[in-house]
C-alpha angles and dihedrals in degrees: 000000000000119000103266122104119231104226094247088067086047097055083057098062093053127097131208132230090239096064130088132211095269086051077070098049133236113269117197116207114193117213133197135239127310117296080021110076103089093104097048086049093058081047089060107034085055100049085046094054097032080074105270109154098235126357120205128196113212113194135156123266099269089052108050101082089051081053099050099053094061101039129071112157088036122089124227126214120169118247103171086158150353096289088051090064099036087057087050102056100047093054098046104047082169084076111099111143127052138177116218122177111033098128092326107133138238100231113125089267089058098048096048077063095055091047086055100048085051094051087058090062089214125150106272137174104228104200139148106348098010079057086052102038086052086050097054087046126050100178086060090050082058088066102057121112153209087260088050114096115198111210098189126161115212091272088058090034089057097049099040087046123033124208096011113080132072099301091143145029139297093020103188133216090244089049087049094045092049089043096056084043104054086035077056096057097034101056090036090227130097111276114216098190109198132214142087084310108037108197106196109194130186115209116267079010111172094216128013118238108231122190116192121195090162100117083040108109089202106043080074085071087069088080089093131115111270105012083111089062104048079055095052084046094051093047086053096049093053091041075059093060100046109271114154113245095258100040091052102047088051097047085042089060095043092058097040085061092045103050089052085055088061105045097046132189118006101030118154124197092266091068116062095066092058094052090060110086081048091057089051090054094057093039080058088238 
């Protein structure tokens, strides 16, 4: 898949002006603890400009004021532990998209979160420490499902999935593409595979969606902190507004490479959420 859009994925990233926020949906990222929330906050910043509705950070007690000093259109609840965001879900049924991984943690606090957001069989976004946390317990990778999108590098790929991912050289497009696959079908949820060249796989999928930036002198500046998170936010944000698992792993991750296109040599993380409203511009959306 190259990097331009056809214009029927761009028809799905428009809004009309008969729509509300809620006809976008509510997207909840999950932060962790305080000095520590900087990758959660790209999360939400993304899924907020990428075109969700309402975007709400949840973070634990100690975090919220940190959070609140650098947010302004997100929203802030507290979720200090796994009761928090069960209470939170049920009373905000508006809620159908989270964000789970971004600096959270993986101590047993934080796992007990993740076992919550998986019980609500919500659409989520698994990345960083959620990938961890499910690594270090198997039981927890048994509750994922087909609205869950894992958003692993090979590091996370290695570690989620032994024995399939590129634990030797040279490590081909056709074995990636078999390994996101068969990591697709084994964990039940969508595999966004990332790399230079992302392989993004459905269970039981009947072709698996490459997107190579390879050849692509700016995609390299992705190799920045925090540019996986952005992604994980975007994903999110499209999950919000009612994009199916699949499709928005594989337009997140379009318009993650695009914006870095735009933006060229010397990005950092920060800025790929705010060159969004100006590649949508240019996508005529």
């Amino acid at each position: 898949m190259s990097l331009e859009m056809t214009p029927a994925q761009i028809d799905l990233l428009r809004k009309r002006p008969d729509q509300h926020k809620y006809s976008h949906g509510s997207a909840l990222v999950l932060s962790g603890p305080a000095y520590r929330t900087g990758a959660a906050r790209l999360a939400a910043m993304a899924a907020l400009r990428v075109g969700a509705g309402v975007v709400t950070l949840g973070a634990p007690q100690d975090a919220l004021p940190e959070c609140a000093a650098q947010l302004t259109g997100i929203m802030l609840r507290e979720v200090s532990e796994a009761l928090d965001l069960s209470l939170i879900l049920a009373e905000d049924k508006r809620i159908n998209a989270l964000c789970i991984g971004p600096g959270f943690g993986v101590e047993r606090a934080q796992g007990a979160v993740l076992r919550a957001v998986l019980t609500a069989q919500r659409a989520v976004v698994l990345d960083a420490d959620a990938l961890s946390l499910m690594a270090q317990d198997r039981e927890v990778f048994t509750m994922m499902h087909e609205a869950c999108v894992l958003t692993p590098h090979a590091g996370e790929f290695r570690r989620l999935f032994p024995g399939l991912g590129e634990d030797r050289s040279p490590f081909t497009l056709e074995e990636k593409k078999d390994a996101t696959q068969r990591a697709a079908d084994l964990s039940g949820a969508v595999v966004l595979y990332k790399g230079a060249q992302t392989t993004v796989a459905a269970p039981n999928g009947e072709e698996v969606w490459v997107l190579d930036t390879g050849a692509e002198p700016s995609a390299a500046w992705l190799a920045t902190a925090g540019a996986g998170d952005v992604l994980a936010g975007m994903i999110t944000g499209l999950l919000a507004r009612g994009f199916a698992p699949d499709v928005a792993a594989q337009t997140g991750a379009q318009l993650h490479a695009m914006a870095a296109k735009m933006l060229g040599a010397g990005l950092i993380a920060e800025d790929l959420p705010q060159q969004i409203p100006y590649l949508y511009r240019d996508l005529g959306v």
